[in-house]
KOLLOSE-140454 format. One line per field, with one value per residue (C-alpha): residue number from 1; residue in three letters; chain; x negated, y, z negated. Coordinates in pm, whole numbers, plus 50000, padded with zeros to 5 digits. Example, Ala and Ser with C-alpha at 12.3 -4.5 7.8 and 13.67 -1.06 7.14 Angstrom:
<lonus>
kolfi: (1,2)
torse: (ala,ser)
dolo: (A,A)
px: (48770,48633)
py: (49550,49894)
pz: (49220,49286)
</lonus>
This chain:
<lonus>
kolfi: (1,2,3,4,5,6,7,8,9,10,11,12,13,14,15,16,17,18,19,20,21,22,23,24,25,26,27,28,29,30,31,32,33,34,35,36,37,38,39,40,41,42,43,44,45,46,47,48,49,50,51,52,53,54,55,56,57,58,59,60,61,62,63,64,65,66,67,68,69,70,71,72,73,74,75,76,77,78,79,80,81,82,83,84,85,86,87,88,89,90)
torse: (unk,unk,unk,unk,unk,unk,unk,unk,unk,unk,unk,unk,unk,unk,unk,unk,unk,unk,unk,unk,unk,unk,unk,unk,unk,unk,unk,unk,unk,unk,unk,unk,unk,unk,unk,unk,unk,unk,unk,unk,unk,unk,unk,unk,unk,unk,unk,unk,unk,unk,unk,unk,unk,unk,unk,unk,unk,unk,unk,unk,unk,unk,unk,unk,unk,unk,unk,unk,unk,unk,unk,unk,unk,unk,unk,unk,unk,unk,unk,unk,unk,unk,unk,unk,unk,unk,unk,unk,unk,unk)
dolo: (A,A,A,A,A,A,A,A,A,A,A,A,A,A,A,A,A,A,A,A,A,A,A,A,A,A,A,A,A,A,A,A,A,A,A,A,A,A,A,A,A,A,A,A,A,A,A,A,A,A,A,A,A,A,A,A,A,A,A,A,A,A,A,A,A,A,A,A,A,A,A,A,A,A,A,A,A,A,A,A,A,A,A,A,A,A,A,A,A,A)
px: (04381,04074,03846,03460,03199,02869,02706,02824,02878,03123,03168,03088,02909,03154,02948,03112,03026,02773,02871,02694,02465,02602,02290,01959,01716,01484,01546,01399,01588,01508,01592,01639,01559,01753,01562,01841,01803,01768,01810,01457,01565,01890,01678,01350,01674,01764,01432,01331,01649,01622,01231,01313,01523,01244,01391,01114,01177,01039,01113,01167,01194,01389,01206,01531,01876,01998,01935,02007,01704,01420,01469,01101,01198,01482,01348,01071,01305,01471,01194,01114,01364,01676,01934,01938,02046,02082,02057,02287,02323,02509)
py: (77275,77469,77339,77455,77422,77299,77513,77832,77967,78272,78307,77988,78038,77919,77726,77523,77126,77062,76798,76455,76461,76235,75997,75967,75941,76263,76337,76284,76177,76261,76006,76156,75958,76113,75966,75696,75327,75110,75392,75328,75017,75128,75369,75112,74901,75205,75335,74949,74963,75361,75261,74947,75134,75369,75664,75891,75853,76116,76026,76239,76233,76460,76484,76381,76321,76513,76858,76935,76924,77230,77499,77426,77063,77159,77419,77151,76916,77161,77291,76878,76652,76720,76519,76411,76056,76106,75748,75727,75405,75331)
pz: (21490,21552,21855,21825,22108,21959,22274,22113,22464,22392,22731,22946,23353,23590,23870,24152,24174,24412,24662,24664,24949,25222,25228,25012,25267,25287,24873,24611,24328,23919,23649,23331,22984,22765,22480,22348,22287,22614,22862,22981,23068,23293,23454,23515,23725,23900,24015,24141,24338,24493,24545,24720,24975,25005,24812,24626,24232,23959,23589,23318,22962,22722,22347,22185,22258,21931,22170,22494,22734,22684,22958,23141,23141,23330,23546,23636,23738,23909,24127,24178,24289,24490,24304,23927,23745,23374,23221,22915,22700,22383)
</lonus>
């Protein structure tokens, strides 16, 4: 059996995890729309309920969710918020 990656990273960056910040409060927090069905609408939930404790919100939307996101989409949301939600629905 023969596994392919559909990145076709021949030799993958190793990166440590980030740890979760302890706390919200200070951050500003991305929402990504990765461009599938009803994902808005998990991510409209989550944005009333991070804005209604006063956390700052930014929303972003990827073109399609066939391909991963465009490399100044990511470097903007980089340079933007502080931590990322990526809303995925099926």
């Amino acid at each position: 059996m023969e596994l392919l990656d559909p990145t076709s990273e021949r030799s993958p960056l190793k990166r440590p995890r980030r740890a979760p910040p302890g706390s919200l409060d200070g951050l500003t927090v991305g929402l990504l729309d990765i461009s599938k069905a009803r994902g808005d609408i998990f991510l409209d939930r989550v944005e009333a309920l991070l804005s209604a404790r006063g956390v700052a919100v930014k929303r972003y939307k990827k073109p399609t969710f066939t391909r991963p996101a465009p490399n100044d989409l990511g470097q903007k949301i980089a340079s933007e918020v502080d931590v990322v939600i990526e809303g995925l629905a099926d």
